[in-house]
N, C-alpha and C positions, 0 to 999 in steps of 0.2 A: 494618455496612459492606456483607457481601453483598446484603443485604434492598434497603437502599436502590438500587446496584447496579442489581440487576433489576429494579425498579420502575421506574429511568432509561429501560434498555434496554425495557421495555415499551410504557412509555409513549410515549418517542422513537420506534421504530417502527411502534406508531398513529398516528404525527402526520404521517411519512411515507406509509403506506402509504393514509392520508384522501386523499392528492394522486389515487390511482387512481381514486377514486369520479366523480371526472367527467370518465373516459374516454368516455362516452358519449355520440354525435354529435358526434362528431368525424373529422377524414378522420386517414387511416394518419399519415400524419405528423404532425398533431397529436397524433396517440395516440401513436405512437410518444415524444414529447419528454415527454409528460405522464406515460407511464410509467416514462421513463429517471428524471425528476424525482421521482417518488413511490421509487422505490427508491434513487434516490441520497439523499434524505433520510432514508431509514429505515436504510441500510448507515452514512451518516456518525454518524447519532444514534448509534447500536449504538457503534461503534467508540468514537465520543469520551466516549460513555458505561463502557465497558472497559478504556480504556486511563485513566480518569482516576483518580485516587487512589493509585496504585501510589508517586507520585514525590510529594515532597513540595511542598505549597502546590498541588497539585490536590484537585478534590472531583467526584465523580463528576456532580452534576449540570452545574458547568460542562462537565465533558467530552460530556456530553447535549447541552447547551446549543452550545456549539460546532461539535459533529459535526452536527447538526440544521441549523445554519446552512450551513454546506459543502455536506452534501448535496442544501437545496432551491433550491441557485442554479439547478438548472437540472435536477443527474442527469448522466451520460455517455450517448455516442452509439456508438454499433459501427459502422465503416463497412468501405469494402472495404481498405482502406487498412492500418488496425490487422489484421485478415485475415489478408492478406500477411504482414505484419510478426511475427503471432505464428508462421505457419508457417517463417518464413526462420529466426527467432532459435529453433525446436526445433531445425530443422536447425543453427543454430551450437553447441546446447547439449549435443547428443547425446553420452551417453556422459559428463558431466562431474558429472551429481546436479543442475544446477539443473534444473527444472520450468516451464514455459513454458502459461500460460492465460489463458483469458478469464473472469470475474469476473461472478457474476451481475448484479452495476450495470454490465456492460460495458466494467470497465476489463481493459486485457492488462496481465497480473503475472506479473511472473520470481522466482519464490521460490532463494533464494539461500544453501545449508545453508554455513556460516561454513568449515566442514571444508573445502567445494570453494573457496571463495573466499578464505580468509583462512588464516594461520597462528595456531596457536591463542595468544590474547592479544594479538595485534598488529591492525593497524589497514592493514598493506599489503597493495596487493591481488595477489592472484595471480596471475601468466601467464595459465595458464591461461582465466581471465575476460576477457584483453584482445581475441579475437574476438568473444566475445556481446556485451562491450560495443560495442564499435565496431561490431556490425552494428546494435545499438541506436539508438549515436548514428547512424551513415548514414541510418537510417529518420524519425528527432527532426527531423535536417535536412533533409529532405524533405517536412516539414507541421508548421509553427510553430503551427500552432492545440494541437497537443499537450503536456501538458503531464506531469510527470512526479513523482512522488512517493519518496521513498527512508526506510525504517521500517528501525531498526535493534535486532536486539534478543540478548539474551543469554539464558544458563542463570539458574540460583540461585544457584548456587556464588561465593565472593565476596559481598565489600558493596556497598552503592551507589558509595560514592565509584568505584568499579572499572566497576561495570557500566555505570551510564551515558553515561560518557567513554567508553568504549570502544566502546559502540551505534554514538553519536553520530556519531564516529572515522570509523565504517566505515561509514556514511551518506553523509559529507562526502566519503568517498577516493572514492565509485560517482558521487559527485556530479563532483567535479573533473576525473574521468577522464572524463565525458561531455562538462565544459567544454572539456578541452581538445581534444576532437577538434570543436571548434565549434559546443555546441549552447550558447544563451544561459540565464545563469545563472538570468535572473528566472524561469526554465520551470519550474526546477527548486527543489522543500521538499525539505530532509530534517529526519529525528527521532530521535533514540535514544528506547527504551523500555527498555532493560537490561531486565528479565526477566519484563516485562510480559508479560500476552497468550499465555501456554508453549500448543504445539502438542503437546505431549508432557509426559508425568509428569519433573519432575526427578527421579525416584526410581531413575532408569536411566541407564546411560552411555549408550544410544542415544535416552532421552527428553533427557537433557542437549544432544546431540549436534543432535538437529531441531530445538529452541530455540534454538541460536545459529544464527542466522540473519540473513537480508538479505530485505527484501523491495522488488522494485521495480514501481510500477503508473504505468503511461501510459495517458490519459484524452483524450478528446476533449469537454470541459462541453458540453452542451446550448444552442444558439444560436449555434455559432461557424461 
């Protein structure tokens, strides 16, 4: 399962990272699209190559397969816009443990440790998150070309039946709370991965701890 795995993730990011090859003579802007494109194919490969097989009736190469597809619509764009928005929403985040960045394919991502957002096992969200969200959603509603993504994921600890309703859970609640402060829903995917993808060893209550998580990435696809 590993082998094959990596062989996805390798080969997927050759397939993207070919798009770079003819950057050349090209003006800035063209380059610029062609490169967001060649890395947004090789970050989707990757991922949907990673995250697949964990959950059942996945197989890593559709997750290859898929991610690959995602990524070469186009790749993400970095404007001044997103800029703005990631410096506003540090300053909303300060001091709370989410993490506030820009993404080597250019998407801005709010990593979201479950501890500051959630109570542990539940699926509501916290006060505390209702300023970053909402300074979120103010920015969503001010450039509909944006569009938004919500990954939900957990520890080890527990079965599936647990982990993944519960990702998902807390996916859906980041998602509803941005509806309801009017951003439209079609902008917005979300996914549980329950304990896909761990950032951390589950062999530690603080690797447990960085594994439940949230994570939120706002994109702008290439040609909008």
């Amino acid at each position: 399962m590993i082998h094959r795995k990596t062989v996805a993730v390798v080969s997927s990011i050759a397939l993207g990272l070919s798009a770079l090859g003819g950057c050349a003579n090209m003006n800035e802007s063209q380059r610029s699209t062609a490169t967001g494109a060649g890395i947004g194919a090789a970050a989707g490969a990757a991922l949907g190559a990673l995250t697949a097989g964990g959950h059942p009736g996945q197989s890593a190469a559709t997750g290859a397969v898929a991610g690959a597809a995602v990524g070469a619509l186009g790749g993400y764009l970095w404007n001044q816009h997103l800029e703005k928005q990631k410096q506003q929403l540090q300053a909303a985040s300060a001091g709370t443990g989410v993490q506030v960045s820009q993404t080597p394919d250019n998407r801005l991502k709010l990593d979201v440790p479950a501890d500051a957002g959630f109570a542990t096992g539940s699926a509501y969200l916290s006060p505390r998150m209702y300023p970053i969200l909402e300074n979120l959603a103010a920015g969503l509603n001010q450039q509909p070309a944006e569009t938004v993504q919500v990954y939900g994921f957990t520890d080890s600890t527990g079965g599936d039946a647990i982990n993944y309703p519960l990702s998902e859970n807390r996916a859906l609640t980041v998602k509803n709370f941005l509806v309801s402060r009017g951003v439209a829903a079609q902008r917005i995917t979300t996914q549980g991965l329950g304990p896909q993808n761990p950032v951390a060893s589950n062999a530690t209550a603080a690797g447990r701890a960085a594994n439940r998580r949230v994570e939120i990435y706002v994109a702008v696809p290439a040609g909008r």
